[in-house]
N, C-alpha and C positions, 0 to 999 in steps of 0.2 A: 501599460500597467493600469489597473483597476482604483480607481479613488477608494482609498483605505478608509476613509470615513464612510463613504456608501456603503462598503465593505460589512466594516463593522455593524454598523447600523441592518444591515441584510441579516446577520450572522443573532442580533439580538430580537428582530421581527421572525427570524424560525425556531425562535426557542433558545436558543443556545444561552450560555453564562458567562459574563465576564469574567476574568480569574482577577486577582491581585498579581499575578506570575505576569512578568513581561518576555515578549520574545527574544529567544536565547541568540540569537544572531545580530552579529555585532552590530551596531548602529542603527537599529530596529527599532526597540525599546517600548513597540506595540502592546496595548494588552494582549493575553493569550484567551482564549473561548474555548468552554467546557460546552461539546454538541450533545442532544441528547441521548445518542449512542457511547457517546462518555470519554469519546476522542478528542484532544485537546490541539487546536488549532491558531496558528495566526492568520491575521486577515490578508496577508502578504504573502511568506510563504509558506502556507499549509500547515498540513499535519506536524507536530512536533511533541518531544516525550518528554517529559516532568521526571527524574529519578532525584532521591535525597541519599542513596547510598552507590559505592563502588559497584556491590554487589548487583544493585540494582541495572544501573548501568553496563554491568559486564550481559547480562539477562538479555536487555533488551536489545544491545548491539548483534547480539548471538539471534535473534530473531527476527533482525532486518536482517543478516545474513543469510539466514536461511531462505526469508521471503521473494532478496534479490537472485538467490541461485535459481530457487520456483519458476520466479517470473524469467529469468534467464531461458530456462531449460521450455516453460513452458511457448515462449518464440520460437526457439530452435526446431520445437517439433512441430508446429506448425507449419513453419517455411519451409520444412521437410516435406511435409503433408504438402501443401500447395503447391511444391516443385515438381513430385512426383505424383499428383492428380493434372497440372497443365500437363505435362509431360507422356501421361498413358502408363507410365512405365508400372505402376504398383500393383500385385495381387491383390487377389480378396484378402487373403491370408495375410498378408504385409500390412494393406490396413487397416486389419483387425487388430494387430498386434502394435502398430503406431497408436490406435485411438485407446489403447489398455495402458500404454505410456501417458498419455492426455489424461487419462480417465485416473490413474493414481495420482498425477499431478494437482488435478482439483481435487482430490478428495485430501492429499495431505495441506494444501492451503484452507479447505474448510475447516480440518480439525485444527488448526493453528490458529483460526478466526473464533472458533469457538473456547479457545484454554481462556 
């Protein structure tokens, strides 16, 4: 594990902000760091979300859901991809139609990067 004071001190040498917010995991109690991309981080572990309403919270849970399905689906078709490129076995036509699966997968992560 990384010295959380070096840490920190890395996190305030590239710009970033201390918050007043401490980190939400239990026995942490770290400050939390506002990055200049506006992603709110502990020095320990990572990314983490700031919500002051249910609402909020129901929001953003529904959108690492979605994010872990993405990343889920988007392994799958790769190791697809990879089994059936070592393997010989694919058409042209198959992975074209595999890389059009890839291909909406990054693009609905982009547009969810961008809301």
């Amino acid at each position: 594990m990384e010295n959380p004071v070096k840490k920190m001190a890395e996190l305030l040498k590239g710009g970033a902000t201390m918050l007043a917010e401490t980190c939400p995991v239990q026995g942490c109690n770290l400050p939390l760091f506002r990055l200049r991309t506006g992603e709110i981080l502990c020095p320990i572990h990572g990314k983490v979300y700031i919500v002051k309403t249910e609402e909020e919270e129901k929001r953003v849970r529904e959108e690492l859901t979605v994010k872990t399905i993405l990343n889920r689906l988007e392994k799958y078709v790769l190791t697809i991809l990879n089994t059936y490129i070592e393997n010989k076995t694919l058409s042209t036509r198959e992975l074209i139609e595999w890389l059009e699966v890839l291909e909406r997968i990054y693009r609905i992560k982009n547009a969810a990067r961008t809301k």
